[in-house]
Residue, then its C-alpha position, 0 to 999 in steps of 0.5 A: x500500500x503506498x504511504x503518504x510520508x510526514x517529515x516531523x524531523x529536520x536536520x542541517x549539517x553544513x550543506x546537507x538537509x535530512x528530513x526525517x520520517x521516524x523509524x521510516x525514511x531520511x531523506x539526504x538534500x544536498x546540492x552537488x553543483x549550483x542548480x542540481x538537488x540531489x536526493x537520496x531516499x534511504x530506508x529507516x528501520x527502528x535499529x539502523x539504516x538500510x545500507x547503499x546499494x554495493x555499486x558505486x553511485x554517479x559522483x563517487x565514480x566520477x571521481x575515482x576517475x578524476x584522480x586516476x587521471x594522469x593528465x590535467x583537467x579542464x575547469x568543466x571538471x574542477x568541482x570533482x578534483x577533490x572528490x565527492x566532498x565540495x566541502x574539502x574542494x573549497x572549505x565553504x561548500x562554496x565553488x570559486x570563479x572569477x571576479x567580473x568587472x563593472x563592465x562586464x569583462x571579466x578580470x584575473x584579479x582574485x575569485x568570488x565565491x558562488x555558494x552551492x546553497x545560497x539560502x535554506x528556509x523552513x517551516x513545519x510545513x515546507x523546506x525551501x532551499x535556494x540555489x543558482x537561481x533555482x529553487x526547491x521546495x519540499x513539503x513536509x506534510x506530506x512529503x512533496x517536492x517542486x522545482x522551479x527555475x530561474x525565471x520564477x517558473x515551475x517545471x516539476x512537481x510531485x503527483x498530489x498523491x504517492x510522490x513517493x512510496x515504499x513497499x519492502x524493497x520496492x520504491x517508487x515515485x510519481x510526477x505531474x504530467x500535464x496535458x501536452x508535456x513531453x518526454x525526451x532522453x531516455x535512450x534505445x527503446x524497444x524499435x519494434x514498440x516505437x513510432x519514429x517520434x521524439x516524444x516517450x509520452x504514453x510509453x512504458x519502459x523498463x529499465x533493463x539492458x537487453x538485446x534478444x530479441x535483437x536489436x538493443x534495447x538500452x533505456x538510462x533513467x534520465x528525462x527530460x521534459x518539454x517544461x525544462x525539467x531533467x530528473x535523473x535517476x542513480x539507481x541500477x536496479x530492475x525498473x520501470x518509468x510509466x510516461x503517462x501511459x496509465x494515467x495521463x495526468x502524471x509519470x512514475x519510476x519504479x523500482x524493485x530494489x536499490x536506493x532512490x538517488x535522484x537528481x533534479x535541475x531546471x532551466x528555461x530550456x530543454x537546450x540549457x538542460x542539457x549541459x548541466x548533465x555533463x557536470x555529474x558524468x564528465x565530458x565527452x573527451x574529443x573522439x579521434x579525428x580519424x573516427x569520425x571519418x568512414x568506417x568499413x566494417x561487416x561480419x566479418x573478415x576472416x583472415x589478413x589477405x581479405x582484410x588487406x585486399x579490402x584496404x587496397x581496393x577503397x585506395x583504389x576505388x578512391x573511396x575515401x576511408x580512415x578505420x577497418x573493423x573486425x568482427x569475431x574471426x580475428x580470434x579463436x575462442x571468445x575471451x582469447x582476446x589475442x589474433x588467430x595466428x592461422x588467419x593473421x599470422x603477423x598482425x603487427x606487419x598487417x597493422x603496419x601495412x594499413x597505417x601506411x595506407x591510412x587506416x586504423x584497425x578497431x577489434x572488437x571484444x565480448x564479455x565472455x570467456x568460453x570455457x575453451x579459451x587459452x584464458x579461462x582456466x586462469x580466470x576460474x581459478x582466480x574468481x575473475x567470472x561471475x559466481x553460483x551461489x556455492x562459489x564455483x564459475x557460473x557457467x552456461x549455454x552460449x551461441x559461441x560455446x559454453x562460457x562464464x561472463x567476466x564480473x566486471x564489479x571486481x577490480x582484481x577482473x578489471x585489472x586482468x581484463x585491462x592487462x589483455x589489452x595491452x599486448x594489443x596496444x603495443x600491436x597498434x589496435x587503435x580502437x575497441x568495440x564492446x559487443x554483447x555488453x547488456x550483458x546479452x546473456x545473464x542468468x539472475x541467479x549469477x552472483x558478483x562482487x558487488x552484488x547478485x546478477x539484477x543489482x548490476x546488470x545495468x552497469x557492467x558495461x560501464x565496468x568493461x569501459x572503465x577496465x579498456x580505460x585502465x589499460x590505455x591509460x597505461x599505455x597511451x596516457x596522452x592519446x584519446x580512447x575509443x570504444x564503440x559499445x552496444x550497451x553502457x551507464x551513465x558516466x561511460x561516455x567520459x571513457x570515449x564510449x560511443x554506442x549504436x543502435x544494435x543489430x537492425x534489421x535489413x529493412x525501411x522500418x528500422x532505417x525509419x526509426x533510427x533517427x529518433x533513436x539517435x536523438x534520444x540516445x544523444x538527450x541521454x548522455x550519449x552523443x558518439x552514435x551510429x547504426x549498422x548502414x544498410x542494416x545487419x539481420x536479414x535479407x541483403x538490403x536493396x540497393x536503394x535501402x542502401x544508399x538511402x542508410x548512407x545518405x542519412x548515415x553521413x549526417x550521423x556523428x559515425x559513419x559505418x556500414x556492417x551486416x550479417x552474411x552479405x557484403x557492405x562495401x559501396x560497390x556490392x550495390x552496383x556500379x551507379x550506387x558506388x559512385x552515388x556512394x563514393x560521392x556522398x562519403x567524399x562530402x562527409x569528408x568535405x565537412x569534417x572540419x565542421x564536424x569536428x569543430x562540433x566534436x569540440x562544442x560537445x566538450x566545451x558547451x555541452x551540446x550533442x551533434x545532432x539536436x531534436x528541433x524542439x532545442x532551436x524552436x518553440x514553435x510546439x509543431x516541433x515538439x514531437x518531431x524525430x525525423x528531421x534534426x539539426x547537425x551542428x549549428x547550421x544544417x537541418x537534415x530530412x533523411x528519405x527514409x521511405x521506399x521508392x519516395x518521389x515527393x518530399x513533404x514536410x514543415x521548416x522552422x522559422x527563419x529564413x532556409x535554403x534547400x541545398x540540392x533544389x537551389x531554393x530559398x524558404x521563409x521570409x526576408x525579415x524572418x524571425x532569427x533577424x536575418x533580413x537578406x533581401x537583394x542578397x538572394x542570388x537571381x537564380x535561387x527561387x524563393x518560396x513561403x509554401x504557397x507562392x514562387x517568387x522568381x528573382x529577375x537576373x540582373x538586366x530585367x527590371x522586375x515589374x513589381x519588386x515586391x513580388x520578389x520577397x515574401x514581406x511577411x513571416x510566415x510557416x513555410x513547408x516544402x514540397x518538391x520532387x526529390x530524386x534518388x541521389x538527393x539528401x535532402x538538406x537545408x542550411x540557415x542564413x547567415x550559416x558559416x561552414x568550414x569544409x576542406x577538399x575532401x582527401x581519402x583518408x583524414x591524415x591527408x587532409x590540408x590543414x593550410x586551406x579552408x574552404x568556408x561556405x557564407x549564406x547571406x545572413x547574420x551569423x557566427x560559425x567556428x573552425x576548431x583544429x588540434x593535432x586530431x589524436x593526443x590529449x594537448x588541447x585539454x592543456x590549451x593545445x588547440x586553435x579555434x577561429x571565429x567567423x561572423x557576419x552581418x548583413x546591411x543594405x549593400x553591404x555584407x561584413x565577414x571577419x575571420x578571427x583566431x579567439x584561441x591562443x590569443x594574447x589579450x581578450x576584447x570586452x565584446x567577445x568576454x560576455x559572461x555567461x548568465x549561470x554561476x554554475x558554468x561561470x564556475x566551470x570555465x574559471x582557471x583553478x588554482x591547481x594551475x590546469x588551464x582552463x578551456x574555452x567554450x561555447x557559451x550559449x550552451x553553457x548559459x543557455x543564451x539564445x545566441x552563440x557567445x563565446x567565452x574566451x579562457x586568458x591563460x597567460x603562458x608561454x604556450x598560448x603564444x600565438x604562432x605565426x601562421x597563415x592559411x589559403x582561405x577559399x569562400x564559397x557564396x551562396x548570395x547575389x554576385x557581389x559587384x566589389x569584395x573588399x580584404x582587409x581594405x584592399x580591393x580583390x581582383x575579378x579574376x578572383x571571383x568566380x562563377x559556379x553554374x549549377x549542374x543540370x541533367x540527370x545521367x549518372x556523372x551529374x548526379x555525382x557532379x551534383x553531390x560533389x559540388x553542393x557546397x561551392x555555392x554560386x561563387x567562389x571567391x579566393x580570399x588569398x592567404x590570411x594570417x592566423x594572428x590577425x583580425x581579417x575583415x572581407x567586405x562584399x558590396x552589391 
């Protein structure tokens, strides 16, 4: 029977609240990061407290991490350097950031203090605790709790009954569900219950790693909820989350077992939501460069000569590629965790001969040992697998043999496992795949170290990170970790982990979906993502299926085709789809400097690589919206994700957009992000609000009404055209800066000394990021980051290229201080003496635009280089009469003219998705210093 708790009793310790129902329940309120309350429910009996469950909770992990860690860490992570206790950090439950001047700049004088708590009020019956422009209250009789944000707001309150219950070693709690709220995060649902939606609501969904029936099925108690609410849930036990589909009025967690460990933050943003949670996980760390370029992969390759013959012929067929992955035949027995001598009898020289041809080799792993592996009788013997009840190895039936399961909640089994790997390391394995890790098979009646099977089901892939940690920390300490898993916990992504969707099915209801599930395993913490192209179980996917996966699969953080029993290289589909392949992986690698630059706003801001379109817009049309996303800042991909599709068909935000492929403007010339272009609009492009064309006339027609040429009125525009096979259908903001690169076959020979930036009329900002692409130097300020802005008045467009990092001295207009104290706290240079990072302060503050807040650190290592590059600007706007470079003006013969690909044989459809990004001019700017402010005026 749920009870309905009275908090008689109140305790303050220090930055510590309990409330306390006698002999029933204490609840411990603390506030580990400005903004974020954290609860934890804990059992009273009239003898003792029930213990905490034998896993390790989110913070204590976190800074086991912290102070394993051999290199320095960045601000973002200062509150962790000393532990779980601020209190010791700071001796003030306090966190430190720097002092702001009148003016707004900010100074290198001494650090103010920002406390966690600010203030703390009670009564007998509510307790009021203030934080960082939060808000929580309790209530006490009964128990009860609502959170409000920074604007006064509440986004989330207990159900007016059963906020929180307990039944013997069951617990649970309940929330208000308003009529029209949605639910985001969460993670991989199960594909064949979903609808390609974003929003969770009316869905239950337990909490339990599983993968048979395939494919995953990985669910991490973190919502968010379109009220800008986030509740996040330490506890991995067995349980379940009912979103409104009981009752529609509220939404609960359940949980069989285990300890409530709850953490609740606000904002007035799902956006501003986001990069809160990287303060209790830790950032994603930048993956390797090389890693977000295409991956080729199938299960599987059985020997070296088929490994090698595949490696020469994506070099000769000039198909650009960076990694090669092996499924299960680079072994003999799973759990052997070393090469089969008789299909790669020297895998040093093979490795050797595919670095030579840029490639880096990714092995993939199980957390499984068959009883006929070389590793077993050591690993039975020392206690290394999961246990029976009596003690001896548990073992059981397995597709690959019988086999035990590595317990990985043992430290003596994690340094084991780690020690595996570091044979393989010195080889030069550059990366790790984690497969089967739910774990796929696992009996409940197996006992581990830290507990019984259910208690830490959840978790054990984490513990299987965390061991591949260790080893590469023993190995490579400078070097950036990559693990692709199929399952992990929250706290898995600070190891390097990306995940994918599982084994998909070869088939258009699995590709349709997969965009939701990308986004909401992005909500959840895991943003390094991707799907098997062309998927994995059944038939050999259509040729069509195929290259439609591939389109989306470039718009995707990770770029890999694999699948069960057929091939997945480009030309097993035909002749036209390889080179439609070859094409469309060739402009993944034009934008990999984008998408690279997106890697570090992850790190520094906290934003995913792509973002649901409820994070740009709150236009409510959007809010279920799974579908069509944004890929970075300035590209709205619409993946063709239907059969035989002819017509696309569908609804843009506001603002002002162009359709990449059909050359055709959407919105109005005054939208509603500011950008007012008109005359910029090149004479060709047709613009269009839905309803009506709008032609330009070129420039020797006089136009008989000039205001039939733009749409004088904002309005919600929505797309239909034909589109054709070869076509991703693809929009970019105005105003968008895009830096691209010419596309190389693998990112080793990428040219680091040309930019090629794509300029769509408008106002706004873009960033080019570059660092060595492999080490761990620019979490010591090793890196460059350039800023693009631009501004359009009349006649005249202002583009200024600047390096805002390392940078001797720092300009009042580009110092704004974010408007959170917790993140003015995690961009401040601590007193250990680790340089602090710069970030993207829009994500960090949650403002609407992009600011950048630049970290001084005064060392001889931010001195800046001299340096220049070849700057190549391609426009995408009417043809500029005049193009002035810092003042001098550019010769004609530096302007010219693009004309659009026509006709439809199977060279313009290459030569169409080739040329996407060259714009209607492309203007040789000429080399430009990296230590100079540059200034390109265009003039009508």
């Amino acid at each position: 029977m749920h009870t309905q708790f009275r908090l008689t009793e109140i305790e303050i310790h220090g930055d510590t609240v309990y409330l306390i129902a006698p002999d029933r329940l204490k609840i411990e309120v603390s506030v580990p990061y400005p903004g974020i309350f954290r609860l934890i429910f804990l059992r009273l009996t009239p003898w003792s407290e029930a213990p905490r469950p034998a896993t390790h909770t989110i913070l204590e992990r976190k800074a086991a991490h912290d102070r394993e860690q051999e290199t320095g860490l960045h601000a973002f992570d200062f509150a962790l350097t000393q532990g779980t206790d601020i209190k010791r950090a700071t001796n003030d439950a306090s966190f430190h950031t720097e002092t702001e001047d009148e003016d707004g700049a900010f100074s290198t004088g001494a650090p103010r203090i920002v406390k966690l708590i600010e203030s703390i009020w009670y009564d007998d019956e509510r307790v009021v605790i203030k934080s960082a422009r939060s808000r929580l209250e309790i209530g006490r009789t009964p128990f009860s709790l609502a959170l409000f944000d920074e604007t006064e707001r509440k986004v989330l309150e207990t159900a007016p009954e059963h906020a929180f219950y307990m039944e013997r070693t069951a617990s649970g709690m309940s929330f208000a569900a308003p009529i029209g709220t949605a639910f985001y995060g969460l993670g991989h649902g199960d594909i064949e219950e979903m609808d390609p939606t974003l929003d969770w609501r009316g869905k239950k969904v337990p909490v339990w790693h599983d993968h048979l029936p395939g494919p995953s099925r990985v669910i991490l108690p973190l919502v968010y909820t379109s009220h800008g609410a986030a509740v996040l849930i330490d506890n991995p036990h067995p349980a379940h989350l009912d979103l409104a589909a009981t009752r529609d009025d509220r939404w609960s967690y359940e949980t069989l077992d285990g300890t409530i460990d709850l953490y609740v933050w606000g904002a007035p943003t799902i956006k501003a939501l986001l990069p809160k949670y990287y303060t209790l996980f830790g950032r994603q760390p930048l993956p390797p460069l090389w890693s977000l370029g295409y991956m080729q992969s199938k299960f599987g390759y059985r020997n070296e000569t088929e490994l090698l013959r595949i490696a020469h012929k994506l070099r000769e067929k000039e198909i650009p590629s960076d990694v090669l992955i092996l499924d299960l035949y680079w072994f003999r027995q799973m759990g052997d965790l070393t090469f089969d001598r008789r299909a790669f009898p020297e895998p040093k020289r093979m490795i050797e001969q595919l670095r030579s041809l840029g490639f880096h080799l990714i092995v993939i792993e199980e957390p499984y040992v068959t009883v006929k592996s070389r590793n077993f009788p050591f690993a039975d013997k020392m206690g290394l697998l999961g246990k029976k009840g009596d003690g001896r190895t548990y073992t059981f039936p397995f597709w690959p043999g019988e086999a035990g399961l590595v317990d990985f909640t043992s430290p003596l089994a994690q340094r084991w496992w780690a020690d595996l790997h570091l044979p393989l390391m010195d080889l030069g394995i550059a990366g790790w795949w984690t497969d089967l890790v739910e774990p796929e098979v696992h009996p409940t009646d197996m006992i581990h170290h830290a507990g019984p099977a259910p208690h830490v089901h959840n978790t054990l892939s984490l513990g299987m990170h965390e061991a591949i940690y260790t080893a590469h920390m023993d190995i490579r300490p400078e070097m950036r970790l990559f693990i692709m898993s199929r399952s992990a916990w929250f706290g898995s992504g600070r190891y390097g982990v990306g995940v994918w969707s599982g084994d998909v099915h070869t088939s258009w209801d699995h590709l349709k979906k997969q965009p939701a599930l990308m986004l909401s395993m992005s909500l959840a913490g895991f943003p390094l993502w991707n799907s098997d192209i062309g998927g994995f179980i059944g038939d050999e996917p259509s040729p069509e299926l195929y290259l439609r996966w591939l389109q989306f699969g470039i718009f995707t953080p990770q770029v890999r085709p694999h699948g069960a029993g057929s091939p997945r290289e480009p030309w097993a589909f035909g002749e036209e789809v390889e080179a439609l392949a070859r094409a469309t992986i060739r402009l993944r690698y034009r934008l990999l400097p984008y998408i690279y630059t997106m890697a570090y706003q992850l790190f520094a801001e906290g934003l995913p690589y792509v973002r649901p379109l409820t994070l740009e817009t709150d236009d409510p049309a959007f809010l279920r919206e799974g579908n069509m996303y944004m890929f970075g800042d300035h590209l709205l991909v619409a993946p063709v994700t239907e059969e035989g599709q002819k017509t696309l068909r569908l609804r843009l935000p506001s603002g002002v957009w162009f359709d990449l492929f059909a050359r055709t403007c959407y919105g109005s010339s005054h939208g509603s992000d500011g950008n007012d272009i008109k005359g910029w609009v090149h004479e060709n492009m047709r613009c269009k609000d839905g309803r009506n064309d709008y032609v330009l006339a070129s420039s020797d027609e006089q136009p008989a009404n000039e205001a039939n040429l733009w749409i004088e009125r904002p309005v919600e525009h929505s797309v239909e055209r034909p589109v054709e096979r070869y076509e991703i259908p693809l929009f970019v903001k105005a105003g968008a800066l895009i830096p691209t690169v010419r596309p190389a076959d693998h990112t080793g020979r990428l040219n680091g000394t040309e930019v090629h930036l794509i300029a769509v009329p408008g106002n706004g900002r873009g960033y080019l990021y570059e660092d060595d692409g492999e080490s761990l130097a620019y979490q010591h300020g090793d890196y460059r980051l350039i800023r693009f802005e631009q501004s359009v008045s009349g006649e005249t467009v202002t583009l200024t290229i600047e390096t805002v990092h390392p940078t001797r001295s720092v300009s009042r207009d580009r110092r704004a201080a974010p408007d959170d104290d917790v993140f003015q706290t995690l961009n401040h240079l601590s007193n250990t003496g680790r340089p602090a990072s710069d970030a993207f302060s829009s994500g960090l503050s949650g403002m609407e635009k992009s600011t950048f807040v630049e970290e001084h650190v005064a060392s001889s290592q931010n001195e800046m280089p001299k340096m220049s590059k070849h700057w190549i600007l391609h426009w995408f706007g009417a043809r500029p009469q005049k193009v002035l470079v810092n003042g001098q003006v550019l010769g004609d013969e530096h302007i010219l003219s693009n004309e659009t690909v026509q006709g439809q044989t199977l060279s313009d459809q290459v030569q169409r998705i080739e040329s996407l990004f060259d714009g209607f001019y492309t203007i040789d700017l000429g080399k430009l210093a990296l230590d100079e402010v540059h200034t390109i005026v265009l003039r009508r």
